[in-house]
C-alpha atoms as an extended CHARMM CRD file, in Angstrom:
* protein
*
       138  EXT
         1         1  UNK       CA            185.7280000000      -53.5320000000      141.6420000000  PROA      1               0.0000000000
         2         2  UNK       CA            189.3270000000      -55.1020000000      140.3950000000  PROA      2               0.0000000000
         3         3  UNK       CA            187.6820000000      -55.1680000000      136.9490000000  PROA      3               0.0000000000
         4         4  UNK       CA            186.5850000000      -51.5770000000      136.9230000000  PROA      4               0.0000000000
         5         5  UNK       CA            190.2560000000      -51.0180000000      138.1770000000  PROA      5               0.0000000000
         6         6  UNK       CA            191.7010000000      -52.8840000000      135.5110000000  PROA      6               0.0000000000
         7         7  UNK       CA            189.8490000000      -51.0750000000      132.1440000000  PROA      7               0.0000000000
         8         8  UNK       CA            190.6970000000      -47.3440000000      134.2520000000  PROA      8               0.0000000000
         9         9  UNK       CA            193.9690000000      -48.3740000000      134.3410000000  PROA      9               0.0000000000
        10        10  UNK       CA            194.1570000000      -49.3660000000      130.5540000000  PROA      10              0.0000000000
        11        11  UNK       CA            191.8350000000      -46.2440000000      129.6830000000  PROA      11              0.0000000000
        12        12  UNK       CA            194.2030000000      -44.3240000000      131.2320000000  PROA      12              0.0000000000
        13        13  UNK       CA            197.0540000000      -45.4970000000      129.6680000000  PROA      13              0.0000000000
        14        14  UNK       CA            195.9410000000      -45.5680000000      126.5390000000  PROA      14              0.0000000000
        15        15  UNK       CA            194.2210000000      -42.0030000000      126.6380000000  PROA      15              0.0000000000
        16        16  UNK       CA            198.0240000000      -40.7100000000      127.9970000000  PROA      16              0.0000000000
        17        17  UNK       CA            199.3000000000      -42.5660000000      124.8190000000  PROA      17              0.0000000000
        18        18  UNK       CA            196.8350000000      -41.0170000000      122.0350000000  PROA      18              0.0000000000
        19        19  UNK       CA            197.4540000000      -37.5020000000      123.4530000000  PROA      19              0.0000000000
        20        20  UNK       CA            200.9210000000      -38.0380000000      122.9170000000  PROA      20              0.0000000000
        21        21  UNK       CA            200.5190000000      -39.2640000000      119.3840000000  PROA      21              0.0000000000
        22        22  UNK       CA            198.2180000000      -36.7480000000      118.5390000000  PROA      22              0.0000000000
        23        23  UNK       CA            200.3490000000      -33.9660000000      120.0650000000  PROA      23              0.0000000000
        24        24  UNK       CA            203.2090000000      -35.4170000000      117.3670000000  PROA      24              0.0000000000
        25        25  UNK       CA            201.0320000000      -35.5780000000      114.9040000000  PROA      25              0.0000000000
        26        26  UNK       CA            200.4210000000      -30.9890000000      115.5300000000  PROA      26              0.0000000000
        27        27  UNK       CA            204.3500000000      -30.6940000000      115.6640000000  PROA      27              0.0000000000
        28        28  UNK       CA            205.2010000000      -32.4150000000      112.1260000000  PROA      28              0.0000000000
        29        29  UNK       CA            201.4320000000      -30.3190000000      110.8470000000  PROA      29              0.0000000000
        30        30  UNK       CA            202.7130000000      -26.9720000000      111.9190000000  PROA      30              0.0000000000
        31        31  UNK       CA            206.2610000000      -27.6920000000      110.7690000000  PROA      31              0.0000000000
        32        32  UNK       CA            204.6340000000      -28.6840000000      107.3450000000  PROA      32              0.0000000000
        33        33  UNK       CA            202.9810000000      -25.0830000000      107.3700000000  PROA      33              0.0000000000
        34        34  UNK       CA            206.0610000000      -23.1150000000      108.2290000000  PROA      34              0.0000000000
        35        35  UNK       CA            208.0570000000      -24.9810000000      105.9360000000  PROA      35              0.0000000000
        36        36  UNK       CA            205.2060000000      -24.5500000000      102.8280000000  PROA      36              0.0000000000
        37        37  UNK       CA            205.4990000000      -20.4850000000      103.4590000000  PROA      37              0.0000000000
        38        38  UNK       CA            208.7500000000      -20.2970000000      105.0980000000  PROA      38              0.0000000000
        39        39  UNK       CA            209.5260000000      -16.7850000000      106.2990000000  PROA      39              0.0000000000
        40        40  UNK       CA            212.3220000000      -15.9460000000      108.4040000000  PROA      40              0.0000000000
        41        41  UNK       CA            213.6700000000      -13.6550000000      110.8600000000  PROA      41              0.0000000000
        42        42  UNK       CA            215.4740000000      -12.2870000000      113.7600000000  PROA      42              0.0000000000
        43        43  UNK       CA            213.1730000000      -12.2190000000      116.7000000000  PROA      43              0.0000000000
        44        44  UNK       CA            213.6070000000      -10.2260000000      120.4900000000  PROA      44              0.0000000000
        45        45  UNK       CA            212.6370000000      -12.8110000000      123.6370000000  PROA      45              0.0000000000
        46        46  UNK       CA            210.4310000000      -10.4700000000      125.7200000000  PROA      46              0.0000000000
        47        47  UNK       CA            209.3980000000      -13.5230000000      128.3780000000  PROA      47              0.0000000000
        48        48  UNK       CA            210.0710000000      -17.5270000000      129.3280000000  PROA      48              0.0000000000
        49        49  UNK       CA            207.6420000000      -18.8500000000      131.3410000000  PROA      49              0.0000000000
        50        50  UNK       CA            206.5950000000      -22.5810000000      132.0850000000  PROA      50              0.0000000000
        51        51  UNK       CA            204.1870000000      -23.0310000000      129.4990000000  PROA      51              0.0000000000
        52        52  UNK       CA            205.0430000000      -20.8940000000      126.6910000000  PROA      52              0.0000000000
        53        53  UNK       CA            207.8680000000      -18.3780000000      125.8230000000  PROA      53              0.0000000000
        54        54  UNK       CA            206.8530000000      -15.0270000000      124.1810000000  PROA      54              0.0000000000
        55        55  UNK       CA            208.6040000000      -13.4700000000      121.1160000000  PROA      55              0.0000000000
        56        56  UNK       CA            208.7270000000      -10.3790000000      119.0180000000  PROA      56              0.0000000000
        57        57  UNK       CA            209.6320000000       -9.8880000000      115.6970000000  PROA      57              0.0000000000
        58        58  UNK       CA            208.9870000000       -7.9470000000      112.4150000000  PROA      58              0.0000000000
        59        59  UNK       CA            208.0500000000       -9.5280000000      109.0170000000  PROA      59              0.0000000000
        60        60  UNK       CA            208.8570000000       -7.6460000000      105.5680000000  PROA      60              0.0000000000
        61        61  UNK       CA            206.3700000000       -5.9290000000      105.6460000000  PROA      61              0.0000000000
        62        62  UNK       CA            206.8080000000       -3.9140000000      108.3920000000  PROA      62              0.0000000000
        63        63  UNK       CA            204.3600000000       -5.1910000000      111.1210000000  PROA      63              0.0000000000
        64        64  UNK       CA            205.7500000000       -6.5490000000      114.6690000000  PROA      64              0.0000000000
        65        65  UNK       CA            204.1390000000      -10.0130000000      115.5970000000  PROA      65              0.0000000000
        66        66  UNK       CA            204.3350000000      -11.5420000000      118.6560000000  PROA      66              0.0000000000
        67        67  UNK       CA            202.5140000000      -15.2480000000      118.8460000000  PROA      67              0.0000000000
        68        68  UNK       CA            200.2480000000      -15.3290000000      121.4900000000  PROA      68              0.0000000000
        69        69  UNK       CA            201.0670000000      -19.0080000000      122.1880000000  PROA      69              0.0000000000
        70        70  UNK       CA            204.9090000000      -18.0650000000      121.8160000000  PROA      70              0.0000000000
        71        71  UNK       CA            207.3100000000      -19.9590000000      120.1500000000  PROA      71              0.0000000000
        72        72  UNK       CA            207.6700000000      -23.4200000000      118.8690000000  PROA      72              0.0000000000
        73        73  UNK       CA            210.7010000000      -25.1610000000      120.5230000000  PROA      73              0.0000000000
        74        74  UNK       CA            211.9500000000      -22.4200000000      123.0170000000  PROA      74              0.0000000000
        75        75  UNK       CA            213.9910000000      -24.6050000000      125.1780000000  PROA      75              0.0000000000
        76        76  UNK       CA            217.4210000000      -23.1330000000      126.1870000000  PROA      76              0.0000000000
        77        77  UNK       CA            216.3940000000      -18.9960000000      124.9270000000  PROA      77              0.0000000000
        78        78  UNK       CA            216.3200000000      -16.5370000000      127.4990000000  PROA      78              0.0000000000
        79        79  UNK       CA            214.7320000000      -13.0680000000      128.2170000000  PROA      79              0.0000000000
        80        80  UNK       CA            215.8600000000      -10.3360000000      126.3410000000  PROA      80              0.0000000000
        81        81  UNK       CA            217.7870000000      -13.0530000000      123.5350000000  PROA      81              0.0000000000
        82        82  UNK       CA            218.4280000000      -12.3560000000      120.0070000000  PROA      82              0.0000000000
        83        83  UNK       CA            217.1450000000      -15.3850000000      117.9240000000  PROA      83              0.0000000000
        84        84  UNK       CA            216.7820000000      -16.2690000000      114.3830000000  PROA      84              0.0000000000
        85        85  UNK       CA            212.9470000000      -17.9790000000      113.4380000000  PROA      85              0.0000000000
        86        86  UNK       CA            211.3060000000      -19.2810000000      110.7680000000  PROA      86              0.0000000000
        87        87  UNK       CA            207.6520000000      -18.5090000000      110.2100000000  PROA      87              0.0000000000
        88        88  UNK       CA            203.9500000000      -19.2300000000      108.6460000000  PROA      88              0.0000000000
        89        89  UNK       CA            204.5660000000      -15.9400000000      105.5560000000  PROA      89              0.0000000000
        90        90  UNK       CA            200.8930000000      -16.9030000000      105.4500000000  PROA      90              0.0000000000
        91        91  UNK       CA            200.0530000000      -16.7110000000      109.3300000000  PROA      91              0.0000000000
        92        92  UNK       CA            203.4390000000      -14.9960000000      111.1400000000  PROA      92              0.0000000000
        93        93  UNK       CA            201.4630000000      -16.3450000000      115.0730000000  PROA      93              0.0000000000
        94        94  UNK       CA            202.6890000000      -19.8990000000      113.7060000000  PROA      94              0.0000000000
        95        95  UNK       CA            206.5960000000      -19.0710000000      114.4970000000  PROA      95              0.0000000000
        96        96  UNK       CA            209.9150000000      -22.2160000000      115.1800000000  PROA      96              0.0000000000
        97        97  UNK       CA            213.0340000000      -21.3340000000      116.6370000000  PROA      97              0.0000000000
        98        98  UNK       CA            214.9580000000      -21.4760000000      113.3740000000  PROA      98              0.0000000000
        99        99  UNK       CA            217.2610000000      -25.1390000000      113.2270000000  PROA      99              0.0000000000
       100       100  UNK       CA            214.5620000000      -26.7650000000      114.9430000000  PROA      100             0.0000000000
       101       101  UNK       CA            211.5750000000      -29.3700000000      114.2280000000  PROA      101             0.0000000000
       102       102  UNK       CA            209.5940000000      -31.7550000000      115.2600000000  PROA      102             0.0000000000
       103       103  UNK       CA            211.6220000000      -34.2500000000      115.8640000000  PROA      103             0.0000000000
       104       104  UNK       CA            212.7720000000      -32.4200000000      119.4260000000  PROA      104             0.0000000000
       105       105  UNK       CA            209.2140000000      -33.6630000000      120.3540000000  PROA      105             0.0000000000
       106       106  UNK       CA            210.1040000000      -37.5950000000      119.9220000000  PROA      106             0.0000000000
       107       107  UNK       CA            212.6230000000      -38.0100000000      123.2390000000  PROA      107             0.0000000000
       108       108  UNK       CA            209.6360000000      -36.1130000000      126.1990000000  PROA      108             0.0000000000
       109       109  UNK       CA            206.9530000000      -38.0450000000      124.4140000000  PROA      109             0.0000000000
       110       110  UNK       CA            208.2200000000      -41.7220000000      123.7260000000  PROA      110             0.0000000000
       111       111  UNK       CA            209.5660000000      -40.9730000000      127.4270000000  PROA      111             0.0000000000
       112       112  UNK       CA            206.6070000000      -40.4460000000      128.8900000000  PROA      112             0.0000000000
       113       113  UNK       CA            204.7240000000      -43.4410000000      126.7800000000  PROA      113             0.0000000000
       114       114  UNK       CA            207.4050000000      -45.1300000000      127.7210000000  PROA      114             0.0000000000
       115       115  UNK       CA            207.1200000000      -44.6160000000      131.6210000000  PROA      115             0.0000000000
       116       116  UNK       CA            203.5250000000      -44.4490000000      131.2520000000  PROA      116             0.0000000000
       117       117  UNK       CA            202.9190000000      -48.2980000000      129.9780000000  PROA      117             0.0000000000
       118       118  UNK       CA            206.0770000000      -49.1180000000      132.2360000000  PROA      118             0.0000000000
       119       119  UNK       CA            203.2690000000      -48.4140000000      135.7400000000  PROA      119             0.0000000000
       120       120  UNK       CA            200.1940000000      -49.5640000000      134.1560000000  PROA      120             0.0000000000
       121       121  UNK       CA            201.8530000000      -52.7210000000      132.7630000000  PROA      121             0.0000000000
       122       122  UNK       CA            202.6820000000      -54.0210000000      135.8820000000  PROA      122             0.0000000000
       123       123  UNK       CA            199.4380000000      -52.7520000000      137.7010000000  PROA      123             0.0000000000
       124       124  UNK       CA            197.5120000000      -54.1620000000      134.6880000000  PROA      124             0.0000000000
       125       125  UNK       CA            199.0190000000      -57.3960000000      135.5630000000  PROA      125             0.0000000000
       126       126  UNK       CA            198.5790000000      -57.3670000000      139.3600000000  PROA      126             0.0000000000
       127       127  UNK       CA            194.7950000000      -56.8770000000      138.8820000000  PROA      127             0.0000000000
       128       128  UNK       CA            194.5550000000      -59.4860000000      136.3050000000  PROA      128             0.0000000000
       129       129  UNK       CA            196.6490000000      -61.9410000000      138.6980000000  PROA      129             0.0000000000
       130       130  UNK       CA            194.5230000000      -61.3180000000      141.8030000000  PROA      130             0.0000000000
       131       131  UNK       CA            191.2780000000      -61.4140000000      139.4270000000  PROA      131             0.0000000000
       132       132  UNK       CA            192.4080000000      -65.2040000000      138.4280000000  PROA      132             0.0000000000
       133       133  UNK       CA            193.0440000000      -65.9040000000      141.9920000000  PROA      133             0.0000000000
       134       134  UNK       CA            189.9810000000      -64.5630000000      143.3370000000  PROA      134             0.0000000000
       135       135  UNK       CA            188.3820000000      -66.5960000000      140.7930000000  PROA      135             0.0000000000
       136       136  UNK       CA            190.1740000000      -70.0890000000      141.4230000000  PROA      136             0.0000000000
       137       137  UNK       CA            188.9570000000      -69.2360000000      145.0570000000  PROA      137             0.0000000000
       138       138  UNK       CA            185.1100000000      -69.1610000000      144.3140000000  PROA      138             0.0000000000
C-alpha cells in the first residue's frame, strides 16, 4: 500500500508539473502569433469574472470582436475599462492586454511547482523512510 502511495504521490507531482510547463509553453505560442500579425486596439471591458475576463473591440475593418475565452493577461482591468490590446490580424479571438506577455505567467506557475514538489518531497520521503523501516523489520 506505502508503495502505491509513494508512485501517486510522484504521479501527482509530476502530472501538476507538466501541466504547468505545458501551460507556459501556450503563453510564449500565442504571444508568438499575436506578435507575427500584430494588430492593435482600444478595447471596452464588458465583464471580469474568475476564469476569464470578456472584451470588446473593433478591428480596421469594421467588425466588433469579442474573444470568447476573453483576454490574455486581464489581471488588474475592470468592468466598463478602456484598454489598449494587441491582437492575432489573422484571428482577432487571440487578443493580450497590450504591454503584456508571457512572462507574467512565470511567478503563479514556478510558485505553484514550487509549493507543489515542496509537499510531495517531504511525503515522498516519509513513505520511502517507513518503506525501509518496514523492511529492516521483516
Amino acid at each position: 500500500m506505502r508503495r502505491v502511495g509513494w508512485w501517486v504521490t510522484l504521479g501527482a507531482a509530476s502530472l501538476l508539473t507538466v501541466m504547468c510547463v505545458c501551460l507556459l509553453f501556450a503563453a510564449i505560442r500565442n504571444d508568438s502569433a499575436i506578435s507575427s500579425q500584430l494588430g492593435t486596439a482600444t478595447a471596452t471591458v464588458d465583464s471580469v469574472a474568475f476564469d476569464r475576463t470578456i472584451i470588446h473591440f473593433e478591428t480596421p475593418d469594421g467588425i466588433v470582436h469579442s474573444p470568447a475565452n476573453g483576454v490574455l493577461y486581464p489581471d488588474g482591468l475592470a468592468a466598463g475599462q478602456l484598454v489598449r490590446i494587441e491582437y492575432d490580424a489573422s484571428d482577432p479571438e487571440l487578443a493580450r492586454v497590450a504591454g503584456r506577455s508571457a512572462t507574467l505567467t512565470l511567478l503563479p506557475l514556478g510558485s505553484f511547482v514550487f509549493f507543489t514538489w515542496l509537499v510531495a518531497g517531504p511525503v515522498l520521503w516519509w513513505i520511502r523512510r517507513v518503506n525501509r523501516r518496514a523492511a529492516v523489520a521483516v
